[in-house]
BALOBA-1460 file (C-alpha; in Angstrom, 3 decimals):
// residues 212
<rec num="1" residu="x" x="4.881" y="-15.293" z="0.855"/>
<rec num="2" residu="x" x="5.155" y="-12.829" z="3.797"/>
<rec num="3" residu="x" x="6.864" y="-13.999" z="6.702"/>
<rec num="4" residu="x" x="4.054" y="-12.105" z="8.742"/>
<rec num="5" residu="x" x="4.563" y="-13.621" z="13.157"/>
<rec num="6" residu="x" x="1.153" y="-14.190" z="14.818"/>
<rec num="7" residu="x" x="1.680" y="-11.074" z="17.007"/>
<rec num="8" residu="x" x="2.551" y="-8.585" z="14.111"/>
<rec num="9" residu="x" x="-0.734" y="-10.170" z="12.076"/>
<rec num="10" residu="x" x="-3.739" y="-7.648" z="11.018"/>
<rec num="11" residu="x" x="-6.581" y="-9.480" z="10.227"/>
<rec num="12" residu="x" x="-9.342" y="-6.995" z="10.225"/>
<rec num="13" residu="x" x="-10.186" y="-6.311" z="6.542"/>
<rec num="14" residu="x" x="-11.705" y="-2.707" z="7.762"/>
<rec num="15" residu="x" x="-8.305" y="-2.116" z="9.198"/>
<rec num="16" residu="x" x="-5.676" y="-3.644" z="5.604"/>
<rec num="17" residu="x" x="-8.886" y="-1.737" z="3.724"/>
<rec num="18" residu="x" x="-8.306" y="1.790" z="5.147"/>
<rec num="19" residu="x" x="-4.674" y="1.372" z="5.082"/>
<rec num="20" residu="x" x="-4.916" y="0.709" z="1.169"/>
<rec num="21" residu="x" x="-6.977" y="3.688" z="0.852"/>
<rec num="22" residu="x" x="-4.402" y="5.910" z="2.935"/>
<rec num="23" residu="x" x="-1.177" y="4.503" z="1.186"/>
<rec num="24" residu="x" x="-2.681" y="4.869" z="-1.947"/>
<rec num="25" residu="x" x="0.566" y="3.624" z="-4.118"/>
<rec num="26" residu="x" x="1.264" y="0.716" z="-4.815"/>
<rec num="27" residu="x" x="4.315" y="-1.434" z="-5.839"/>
<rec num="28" residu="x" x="3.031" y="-4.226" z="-8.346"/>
<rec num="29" residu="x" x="4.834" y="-7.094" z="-9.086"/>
<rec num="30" residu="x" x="4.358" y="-9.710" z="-11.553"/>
<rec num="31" residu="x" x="5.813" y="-12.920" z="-12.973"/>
<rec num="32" residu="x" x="7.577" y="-12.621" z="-16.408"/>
<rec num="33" residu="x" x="9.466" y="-15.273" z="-18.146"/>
<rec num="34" residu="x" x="12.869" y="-13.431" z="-17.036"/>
<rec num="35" residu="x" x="11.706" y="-12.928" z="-13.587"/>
<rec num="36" residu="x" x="9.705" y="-10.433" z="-11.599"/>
<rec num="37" residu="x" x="8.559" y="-7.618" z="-13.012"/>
<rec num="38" residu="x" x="7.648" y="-4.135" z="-10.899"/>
<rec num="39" residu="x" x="5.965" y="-1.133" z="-11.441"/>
<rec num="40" residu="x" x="5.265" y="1.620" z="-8.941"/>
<rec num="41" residu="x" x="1.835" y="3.349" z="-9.279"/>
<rec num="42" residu="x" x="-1.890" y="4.702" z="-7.341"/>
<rec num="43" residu="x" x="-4.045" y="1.715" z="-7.699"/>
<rec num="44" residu="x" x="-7.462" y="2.620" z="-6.097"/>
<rec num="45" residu="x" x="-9.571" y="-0.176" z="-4.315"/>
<rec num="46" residu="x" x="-13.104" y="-0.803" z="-4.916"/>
<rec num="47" residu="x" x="-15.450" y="-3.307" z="-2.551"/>
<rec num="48" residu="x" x="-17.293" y="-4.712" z="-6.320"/>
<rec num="49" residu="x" x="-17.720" y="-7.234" z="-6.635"/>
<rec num="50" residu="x" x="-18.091" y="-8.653" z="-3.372"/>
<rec num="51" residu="x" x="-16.891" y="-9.901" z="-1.405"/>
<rec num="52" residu="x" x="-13.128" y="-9.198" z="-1.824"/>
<rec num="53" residu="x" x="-12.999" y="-6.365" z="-4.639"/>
<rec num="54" residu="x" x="-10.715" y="-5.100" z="-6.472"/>
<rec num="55" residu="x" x="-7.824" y="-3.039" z="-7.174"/>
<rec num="56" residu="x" x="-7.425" y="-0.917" z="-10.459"/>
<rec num="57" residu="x" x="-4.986" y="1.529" z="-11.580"/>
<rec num="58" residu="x" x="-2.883" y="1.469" z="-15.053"/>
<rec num="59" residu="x" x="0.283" y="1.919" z="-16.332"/>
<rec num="60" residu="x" x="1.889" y="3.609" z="-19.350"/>
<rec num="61" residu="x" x="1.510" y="1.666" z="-22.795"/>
<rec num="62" residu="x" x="5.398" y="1.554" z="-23.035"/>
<rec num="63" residu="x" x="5.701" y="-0.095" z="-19.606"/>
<rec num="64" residu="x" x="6.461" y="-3.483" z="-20.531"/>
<rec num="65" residu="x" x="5.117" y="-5.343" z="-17.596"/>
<rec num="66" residu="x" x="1.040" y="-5.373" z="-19.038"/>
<rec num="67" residu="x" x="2.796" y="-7.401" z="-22.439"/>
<rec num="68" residu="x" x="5.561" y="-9.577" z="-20.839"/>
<rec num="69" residu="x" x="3.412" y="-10.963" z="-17.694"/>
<rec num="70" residu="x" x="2.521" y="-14.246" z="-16.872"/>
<rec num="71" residu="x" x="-1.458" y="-13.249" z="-16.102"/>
<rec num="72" residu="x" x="-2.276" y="-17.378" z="-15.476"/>
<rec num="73" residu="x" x="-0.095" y="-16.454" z="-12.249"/>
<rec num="74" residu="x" x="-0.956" y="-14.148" z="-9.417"/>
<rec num="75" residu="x" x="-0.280" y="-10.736" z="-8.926"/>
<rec num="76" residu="x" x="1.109" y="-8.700" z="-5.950"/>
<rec num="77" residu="x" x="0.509" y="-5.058" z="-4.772"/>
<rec num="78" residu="x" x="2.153" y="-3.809" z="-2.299"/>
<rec num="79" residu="x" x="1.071" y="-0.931" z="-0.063"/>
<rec num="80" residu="x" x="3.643" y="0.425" z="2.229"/>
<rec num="81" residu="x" x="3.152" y="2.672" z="5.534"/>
<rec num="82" residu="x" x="4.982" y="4.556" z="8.256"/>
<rec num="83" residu="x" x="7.968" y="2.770" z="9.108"/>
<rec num="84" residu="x" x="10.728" y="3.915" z="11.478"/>
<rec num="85" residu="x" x="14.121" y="2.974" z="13.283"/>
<rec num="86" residu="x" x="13.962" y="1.556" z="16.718"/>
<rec num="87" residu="x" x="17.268" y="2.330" z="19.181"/>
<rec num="88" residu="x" x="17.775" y="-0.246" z="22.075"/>
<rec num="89" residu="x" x="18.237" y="3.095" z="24.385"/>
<rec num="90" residu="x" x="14.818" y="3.063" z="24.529"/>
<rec num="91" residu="x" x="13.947" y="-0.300" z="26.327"/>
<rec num="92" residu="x" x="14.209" y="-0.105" z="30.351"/>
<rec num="93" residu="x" x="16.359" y="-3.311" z="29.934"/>
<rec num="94" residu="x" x="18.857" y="-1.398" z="28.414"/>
<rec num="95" residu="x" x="19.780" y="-0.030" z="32.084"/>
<rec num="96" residu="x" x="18.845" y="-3.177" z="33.499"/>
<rec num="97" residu="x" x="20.989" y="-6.052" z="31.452"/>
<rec num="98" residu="x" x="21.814" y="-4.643" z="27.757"/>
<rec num="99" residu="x" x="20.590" y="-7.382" z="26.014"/>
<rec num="100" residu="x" x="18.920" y="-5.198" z="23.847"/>
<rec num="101" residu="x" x="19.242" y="-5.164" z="20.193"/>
<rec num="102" residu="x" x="18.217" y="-2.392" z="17.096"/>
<rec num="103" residu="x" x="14.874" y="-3.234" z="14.853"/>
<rec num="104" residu="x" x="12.537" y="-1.207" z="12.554"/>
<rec num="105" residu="x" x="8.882" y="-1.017" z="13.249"/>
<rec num="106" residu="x" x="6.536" y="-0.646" z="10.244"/>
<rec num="107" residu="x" x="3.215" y="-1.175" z="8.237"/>
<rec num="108" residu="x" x="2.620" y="-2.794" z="5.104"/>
<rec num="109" residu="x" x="-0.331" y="-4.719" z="3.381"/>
<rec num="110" residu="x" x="0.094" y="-7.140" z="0.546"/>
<rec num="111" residu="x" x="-2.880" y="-7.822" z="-2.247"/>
<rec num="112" residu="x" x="-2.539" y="-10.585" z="-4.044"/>
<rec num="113" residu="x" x="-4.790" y="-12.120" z="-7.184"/>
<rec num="114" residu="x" x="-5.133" y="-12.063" z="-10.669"/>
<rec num="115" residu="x" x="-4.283" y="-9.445" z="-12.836"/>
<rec num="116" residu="x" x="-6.675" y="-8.025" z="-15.937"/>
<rec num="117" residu="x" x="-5.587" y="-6.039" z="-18.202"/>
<rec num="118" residu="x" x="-8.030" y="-3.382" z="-20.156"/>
<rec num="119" residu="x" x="-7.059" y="-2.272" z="-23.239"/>
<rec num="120" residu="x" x="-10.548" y="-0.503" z="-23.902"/>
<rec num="121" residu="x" x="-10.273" y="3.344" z="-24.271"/>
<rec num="122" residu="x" x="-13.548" y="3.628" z="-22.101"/>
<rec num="123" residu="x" x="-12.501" y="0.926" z="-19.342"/>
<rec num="124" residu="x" x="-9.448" y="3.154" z="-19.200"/>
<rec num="125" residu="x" x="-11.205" y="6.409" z="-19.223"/>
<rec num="126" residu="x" x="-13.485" y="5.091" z="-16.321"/>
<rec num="127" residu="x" x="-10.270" y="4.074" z="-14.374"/>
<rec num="128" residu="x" x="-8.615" y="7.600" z="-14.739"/>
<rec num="129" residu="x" x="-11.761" y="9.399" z="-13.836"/>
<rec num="130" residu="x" x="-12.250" y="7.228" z="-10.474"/>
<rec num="131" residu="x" x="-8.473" y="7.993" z="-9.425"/>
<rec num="132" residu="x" x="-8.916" y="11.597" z="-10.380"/>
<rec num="133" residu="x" x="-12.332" y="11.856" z="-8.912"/>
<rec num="134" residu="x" x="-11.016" y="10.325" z="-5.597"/>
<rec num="135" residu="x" x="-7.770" y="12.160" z="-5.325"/>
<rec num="136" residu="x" x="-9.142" y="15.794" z="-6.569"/>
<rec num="137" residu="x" x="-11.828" y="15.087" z="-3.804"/>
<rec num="138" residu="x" x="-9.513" y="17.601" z="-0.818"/>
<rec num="139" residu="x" x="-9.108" y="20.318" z="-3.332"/>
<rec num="140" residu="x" x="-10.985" y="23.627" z="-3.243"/>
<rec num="141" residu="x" x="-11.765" y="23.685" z="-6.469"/>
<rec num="142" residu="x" x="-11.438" y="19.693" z="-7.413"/>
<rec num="143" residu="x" x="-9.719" y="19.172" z="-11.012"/>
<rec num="144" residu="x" x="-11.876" y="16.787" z="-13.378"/>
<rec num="145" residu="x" x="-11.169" y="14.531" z="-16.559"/>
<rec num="146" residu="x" x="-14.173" y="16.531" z="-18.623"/>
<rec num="147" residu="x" x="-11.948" y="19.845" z="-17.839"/>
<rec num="148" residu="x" x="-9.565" y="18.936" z="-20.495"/>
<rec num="149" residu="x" x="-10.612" y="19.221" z="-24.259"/>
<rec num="150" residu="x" x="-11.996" y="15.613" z="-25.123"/>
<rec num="151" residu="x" x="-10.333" y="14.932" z="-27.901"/>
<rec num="152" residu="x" x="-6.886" y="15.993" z="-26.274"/>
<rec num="153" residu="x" x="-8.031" y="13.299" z="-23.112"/>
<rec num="154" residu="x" x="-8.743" y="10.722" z="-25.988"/>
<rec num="155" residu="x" x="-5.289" y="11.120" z="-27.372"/>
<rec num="156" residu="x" x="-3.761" y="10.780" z="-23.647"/>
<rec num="157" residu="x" x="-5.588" y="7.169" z="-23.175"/>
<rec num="158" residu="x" x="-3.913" y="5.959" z="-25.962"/>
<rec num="159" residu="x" x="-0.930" y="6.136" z="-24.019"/>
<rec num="160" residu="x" x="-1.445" y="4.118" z="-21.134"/>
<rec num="161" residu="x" x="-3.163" y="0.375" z="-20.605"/>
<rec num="162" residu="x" x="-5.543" y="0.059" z="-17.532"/>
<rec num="163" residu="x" x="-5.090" y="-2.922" z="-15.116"/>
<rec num="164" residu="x" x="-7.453" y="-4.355" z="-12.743"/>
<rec num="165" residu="x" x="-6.486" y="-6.625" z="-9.724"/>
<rec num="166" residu="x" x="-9.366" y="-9.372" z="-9.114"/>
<rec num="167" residu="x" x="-8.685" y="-9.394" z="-5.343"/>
<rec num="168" residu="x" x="-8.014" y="-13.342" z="-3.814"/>
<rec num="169" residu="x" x="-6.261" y="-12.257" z="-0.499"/>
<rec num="170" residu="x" x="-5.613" y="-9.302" z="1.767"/>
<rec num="171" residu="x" x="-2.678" y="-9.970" z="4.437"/>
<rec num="172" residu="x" x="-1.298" y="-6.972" z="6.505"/>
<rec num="173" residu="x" x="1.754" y="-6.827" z="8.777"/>
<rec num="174" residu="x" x="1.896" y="-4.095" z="11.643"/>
<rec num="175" residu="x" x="4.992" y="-4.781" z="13.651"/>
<rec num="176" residu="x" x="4.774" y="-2.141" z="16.148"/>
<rec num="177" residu="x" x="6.543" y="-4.062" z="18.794"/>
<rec num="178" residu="x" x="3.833" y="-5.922" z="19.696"/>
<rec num="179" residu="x" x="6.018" y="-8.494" z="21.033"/>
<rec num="180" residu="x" x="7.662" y="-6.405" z="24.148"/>
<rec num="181" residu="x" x="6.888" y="-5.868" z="27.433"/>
<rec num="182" residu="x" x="4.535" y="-2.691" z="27.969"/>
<rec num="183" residu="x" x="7.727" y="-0.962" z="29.258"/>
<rec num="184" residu="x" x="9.349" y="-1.555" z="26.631"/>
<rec num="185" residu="x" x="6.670" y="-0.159" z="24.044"/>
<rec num="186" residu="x" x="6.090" y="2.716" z="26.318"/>
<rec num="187" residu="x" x="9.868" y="3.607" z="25.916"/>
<rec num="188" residu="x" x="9.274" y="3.022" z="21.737"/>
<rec num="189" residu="x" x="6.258" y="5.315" z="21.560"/>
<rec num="190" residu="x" x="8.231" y="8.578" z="23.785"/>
<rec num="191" residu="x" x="11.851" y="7.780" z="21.864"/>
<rec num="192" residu="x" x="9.699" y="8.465" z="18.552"/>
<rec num="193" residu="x" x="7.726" y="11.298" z="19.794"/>
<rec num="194" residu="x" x="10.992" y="12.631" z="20.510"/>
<rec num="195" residu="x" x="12.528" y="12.456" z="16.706"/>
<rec num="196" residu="x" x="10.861" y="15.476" z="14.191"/>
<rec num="197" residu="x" x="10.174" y="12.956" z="11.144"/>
<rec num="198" residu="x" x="6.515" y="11.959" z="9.870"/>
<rec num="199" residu="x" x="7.475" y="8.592" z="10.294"/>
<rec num="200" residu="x" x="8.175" y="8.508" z="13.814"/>
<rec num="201" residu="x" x="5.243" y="10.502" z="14.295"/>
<rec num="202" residu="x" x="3.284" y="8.027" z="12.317"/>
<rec num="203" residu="x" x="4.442" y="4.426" z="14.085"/>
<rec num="204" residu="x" x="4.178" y="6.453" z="17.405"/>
<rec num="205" residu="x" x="0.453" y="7.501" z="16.990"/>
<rec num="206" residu="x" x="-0.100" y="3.697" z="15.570"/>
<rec num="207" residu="x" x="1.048" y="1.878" z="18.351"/>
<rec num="208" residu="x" x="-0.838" y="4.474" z="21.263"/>
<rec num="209" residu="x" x="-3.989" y="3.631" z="18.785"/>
<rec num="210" residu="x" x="-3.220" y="-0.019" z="20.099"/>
<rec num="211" residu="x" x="-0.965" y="-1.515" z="17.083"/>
<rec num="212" residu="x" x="-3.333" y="-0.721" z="14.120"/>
């Protein structure tokens, strides 16, 4: 569960959809008889079948987590985003009274369901080529599967076990101070414009976008 406050909650699934597609990694966690189990990895979503999709992505065949997880219970992936430190020196009320206090503003979107796992050399194949296909997509000259010898491709898919996430919920957090005065937020958005990190940059240009 996600302790997720009313004004920090993003509930429009064009909005948790795009950020998926922009974070791009995921941190999956599972339930395994000792506990949870996590892997870090791209999982790519797709909108089929409707109407929630799902997420796929795989993971090496030494990777314990596709052998020792409970798949009766549901899965998690979690997709992080810009995140950044907050200072109290940039509320107004710091001047005023100095009951002010540090926090972090961030983004993050949690998929949860059931997880599949495809042990099929042609399921997997169809998995790699899709995250290829959609990451090679920038490049000048975009990189493909079929470029590499196919027997030397065949012999790489028997090293890793594709996973597919039937999708049951989408919940997305973007605490972006939300809950302060304008003032306040306005002193948020030029403190971070002010620091030379992405992440700043990032939370700043989120919450002048209106907090999404």
């Amino acid at each position: 569960m996600l302790y997720n406050p009313p004004h920090f909650r993003e509930n429009d699934r064009t909005i948790l959809d795009a950020h998926i597609r922009q974070a791009a990694f995921a941190t999956l966690v599972t339930a395994g008889a000792e506990g949870p189990i996590v892997s870090h990895l791209p999982m790519l979503l797709l909108p089929d079948p409707a109407p929630d999709g799902v997420l796929i992505g795989h993971v090496a065949r030494a990777n314990p987590q596709w052998r020792q997880s409970d798949l009766d219970k549901q899965a998690l992936a979690i997709f992080g985003g810009p995140q950044a430190y907050i200072s109290p020196a940039w509320y107004p009320g710091k001047r005023e009274h100095g009951r002010v206090v540090p926090t972090w503003n961030y983004a993050v979107v949690h998929v949860t369901g059931r997880l599949v796992v495809l042990d099929d050399a042609d399921a997997v194949l169809d998995i790699v080529q899709r995250l290829t296909d959609t990451h090679e997509a920038t490049s000048a000259v975009p990189w493909k599967v079929s470029d590499a010898p196919a027997e030397f491709v065949r012999a790489q898919l028997k090293g890793i076990v594709g996973l597919r996430l039937e999708i049951a919920s989408v919940e997305g957090k973007m605490k972006l101070s939300q809950n302060r005065p304008a003032a306040d937020r306005e002193g948020v958005v030029a403190g971070l414009e002010g620091r030379a990190d992405a992440g700043s940059a990032a939370v700043a240009a989120m919450m002048r976008d209106g907090g999404s």
